[in-house]
C-alpha positions in Angstrom: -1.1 -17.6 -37.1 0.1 -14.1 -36.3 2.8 -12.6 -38.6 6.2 -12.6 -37.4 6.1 -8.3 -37.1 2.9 -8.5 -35.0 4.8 -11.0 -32.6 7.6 -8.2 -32.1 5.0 -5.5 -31.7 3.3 -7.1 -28.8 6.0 -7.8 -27.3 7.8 -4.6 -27.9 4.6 -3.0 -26.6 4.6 -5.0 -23.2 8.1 -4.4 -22.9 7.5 -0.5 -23.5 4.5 -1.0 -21.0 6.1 -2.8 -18.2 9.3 -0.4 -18.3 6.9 2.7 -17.1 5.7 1.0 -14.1 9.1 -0.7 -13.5 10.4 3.4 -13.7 8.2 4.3 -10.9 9.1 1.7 -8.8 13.0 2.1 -9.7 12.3 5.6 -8.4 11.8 4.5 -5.1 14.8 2.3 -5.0 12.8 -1.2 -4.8 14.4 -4.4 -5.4 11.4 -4.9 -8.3 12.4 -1.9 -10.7 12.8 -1.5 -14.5 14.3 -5.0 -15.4 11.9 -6.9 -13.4 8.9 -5.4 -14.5 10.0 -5.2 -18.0 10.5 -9.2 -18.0 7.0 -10.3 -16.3 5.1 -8.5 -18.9 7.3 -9.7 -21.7 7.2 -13.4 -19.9 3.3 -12.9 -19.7 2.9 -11.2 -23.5 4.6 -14.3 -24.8 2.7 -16.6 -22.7 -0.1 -15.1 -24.1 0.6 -15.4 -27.6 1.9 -18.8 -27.4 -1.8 -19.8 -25.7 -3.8 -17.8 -28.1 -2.1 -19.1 -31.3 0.8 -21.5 -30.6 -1.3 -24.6 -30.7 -3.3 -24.1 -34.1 -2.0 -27.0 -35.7 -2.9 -28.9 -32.6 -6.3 -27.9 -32.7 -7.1 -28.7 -36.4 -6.4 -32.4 -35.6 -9.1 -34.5 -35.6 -10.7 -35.4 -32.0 -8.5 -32.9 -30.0 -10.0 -30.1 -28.1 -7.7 -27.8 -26.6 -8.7 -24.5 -24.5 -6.0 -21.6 -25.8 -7.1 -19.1 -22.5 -5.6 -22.4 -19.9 -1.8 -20.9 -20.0 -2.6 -17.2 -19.7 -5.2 -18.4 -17.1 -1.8 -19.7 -15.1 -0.5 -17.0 -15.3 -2.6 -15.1 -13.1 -2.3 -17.4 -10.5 1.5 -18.3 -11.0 2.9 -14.6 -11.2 1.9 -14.6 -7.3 5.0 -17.2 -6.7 7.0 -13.6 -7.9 4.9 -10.9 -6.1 5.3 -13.0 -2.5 9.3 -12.3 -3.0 8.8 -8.8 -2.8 6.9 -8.9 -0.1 9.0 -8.3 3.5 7.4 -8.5 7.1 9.7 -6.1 9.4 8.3 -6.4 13.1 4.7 -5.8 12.6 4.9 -3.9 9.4 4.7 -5.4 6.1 6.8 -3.6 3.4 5.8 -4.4 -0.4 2.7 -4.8 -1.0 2.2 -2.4 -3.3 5.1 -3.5 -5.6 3.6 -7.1 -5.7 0.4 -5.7 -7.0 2.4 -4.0 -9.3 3.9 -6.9 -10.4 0.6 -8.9 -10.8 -0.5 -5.8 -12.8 2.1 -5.7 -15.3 1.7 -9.4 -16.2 -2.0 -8.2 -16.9 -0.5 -5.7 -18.9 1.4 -8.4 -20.9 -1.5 -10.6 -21.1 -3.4 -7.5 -22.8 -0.5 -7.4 -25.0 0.0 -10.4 -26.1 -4.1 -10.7 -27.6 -3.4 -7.7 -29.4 -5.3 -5.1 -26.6 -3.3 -2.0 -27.5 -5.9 0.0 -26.3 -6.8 -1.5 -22.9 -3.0 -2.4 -22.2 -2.0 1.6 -22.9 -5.2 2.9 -20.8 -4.3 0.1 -17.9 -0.5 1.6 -17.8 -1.7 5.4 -17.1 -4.1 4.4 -14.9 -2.0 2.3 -12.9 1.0 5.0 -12.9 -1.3 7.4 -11.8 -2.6 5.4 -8.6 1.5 4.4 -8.2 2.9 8.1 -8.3 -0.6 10.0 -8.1 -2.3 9.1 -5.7 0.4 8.8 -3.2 0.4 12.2 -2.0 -3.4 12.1 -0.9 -3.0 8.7 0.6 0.0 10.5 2.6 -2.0 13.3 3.5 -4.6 11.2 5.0 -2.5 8.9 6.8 -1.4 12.2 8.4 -4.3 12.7 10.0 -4.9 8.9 11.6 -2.2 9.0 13.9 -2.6 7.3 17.3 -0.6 8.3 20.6 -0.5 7.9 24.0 -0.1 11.1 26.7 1.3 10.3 29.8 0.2 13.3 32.2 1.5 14.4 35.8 -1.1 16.4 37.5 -2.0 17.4 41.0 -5.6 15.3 41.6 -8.6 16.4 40.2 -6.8 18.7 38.2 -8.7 18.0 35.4 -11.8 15.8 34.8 -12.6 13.5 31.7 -15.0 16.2 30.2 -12.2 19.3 31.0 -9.6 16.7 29.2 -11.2 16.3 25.7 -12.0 20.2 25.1 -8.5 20.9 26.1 -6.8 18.0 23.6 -10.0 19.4 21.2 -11.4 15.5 20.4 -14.3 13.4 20.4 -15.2 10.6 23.0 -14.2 8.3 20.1 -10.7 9.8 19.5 -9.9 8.6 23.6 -9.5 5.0 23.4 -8.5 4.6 26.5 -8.5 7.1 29.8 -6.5 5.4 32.7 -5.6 7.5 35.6 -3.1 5.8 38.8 -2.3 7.4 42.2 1.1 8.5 42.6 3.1 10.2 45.6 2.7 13.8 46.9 -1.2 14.1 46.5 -0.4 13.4 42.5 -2.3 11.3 39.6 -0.9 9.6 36.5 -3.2 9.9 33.9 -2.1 7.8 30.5 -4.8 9.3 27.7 -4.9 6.7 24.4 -5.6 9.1 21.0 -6.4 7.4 18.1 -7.6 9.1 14.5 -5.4 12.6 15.5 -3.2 15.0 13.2 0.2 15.5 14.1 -0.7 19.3 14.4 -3.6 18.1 16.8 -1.0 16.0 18.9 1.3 18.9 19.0 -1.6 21.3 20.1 -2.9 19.4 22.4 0.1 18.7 24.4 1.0 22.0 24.7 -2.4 23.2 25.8 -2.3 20.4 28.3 0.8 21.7 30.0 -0.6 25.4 30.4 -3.3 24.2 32.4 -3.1 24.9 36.2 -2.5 22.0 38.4 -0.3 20.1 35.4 3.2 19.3 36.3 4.3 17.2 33.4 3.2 15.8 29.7 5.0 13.2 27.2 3.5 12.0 24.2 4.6 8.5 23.2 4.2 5.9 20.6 3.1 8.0 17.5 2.5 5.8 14.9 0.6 5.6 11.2 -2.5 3.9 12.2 -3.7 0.8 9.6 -5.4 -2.3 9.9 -3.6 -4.9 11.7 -0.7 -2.9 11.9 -0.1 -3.9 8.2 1.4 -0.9 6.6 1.9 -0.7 2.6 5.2 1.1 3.2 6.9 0.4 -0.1 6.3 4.2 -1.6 
């Protein structure tokens, strides 16, 4: 059996541990923060200790065979009960994903804890603070640059053919999702032009290149979204 001072150290370590994750998602106002963080990886640390060495006696009995890794193992699974409650689905975004796994990772955390993995447990927290907080701003950036949109364009017919329309908007033939043009009154056409995988800057360019051309009477640009798969968004920043 551990000593009683080793007991308080772990725990005092995954305490310490889950608190620096907890700050970063405090920071952003999420209903998971400090507290919440602080008490999974405590919860698992303990767990942790009490599998490892809280059934010695137990085990020194004759004919009993007891596997001490069984309760941390449920702990894996059973911290996902917690991580689903942060989890919201808002239309067809879902917000808080990234807090769950943030969740599930400080119980690992406590888990290192708990068998005495200073080292790992320490190494686990930076690296996981730096893909919370760190990586963010790159993620950000490139989600900048997958937007998708739709043009609506006005345009006396034959204004400008399919070829003519992807030099002016400056994209590929995979960028156009979809090229639908509809007769309208006065000798006009409709054309509704699907973008997907564009910069912001590119939308902007684009449109306004669009409405210098001779023969174009009107252009919006509508439905400017953060493309993802399956319109599932990890919004919780």
């Amino acid at each position: 059996m551990i000593s009683d001072p080793d007991i308080a150290l772990r725990l005092a370590v995954a305490a310490l541990l889950g608190s620096l994750v907890g700050l970063e998602r405090e920071r952003l106002m999420w209903s998971a923060g400090i507290r919440t963080h602080m008490l999974v990886s405590v919860g698992a640390c303990l767990f942790m200790i009490v599998s490892a060495y809280g059934f010695q006696e137990a085990v020194q009995m004759p004919h009993v065979v007891l596997d001490p890794s069984r309760i941390a193992a449920q702990v894996v699974s059973g911290i996902g009960f917690l991580g689903a409650g942060s989890i919201l689905l808002r239309g067809n975004s879902v917000r808080g994903l990234t807090t769950a796994a943030s969740i599930w990772s400080v119980a690992a955390l406590g888990l290192a804890s708990g068998g005495g993995m200073y080292f790992a447990a320490s190494i686990s927290t930076a690296i996981i603070l730096i893909i919370l907080a760190g990586i963010k701003p790159l993620e950000e950036a490139y989600r900048a640059r997958v937007q998708t949109c739709v043009v609506h364009m006005r345009a006396e017919r034959d204004a400008l053919t399919a070829d003519q329309l992807k030099k002016v908007l400056s994209v590929r033939g995979g960028q156009i999702r979809r090229l639908h043009v509809a007769p309208a009154e006065n000798d006009l056409e409709d054309t509704t032009i699907h973008l997907v995988r564009v910069s912001e800057a590119d939308i902007r360019t684009g449109a306004a290149k669009l409405r210098d051309q001779p023969g174009v009477l009107d252009v919006r640009v509508t439905g400017k979204h953060k493309e993802s798969v399956a319109k599932i968004a990890d919004a919780d920043r």
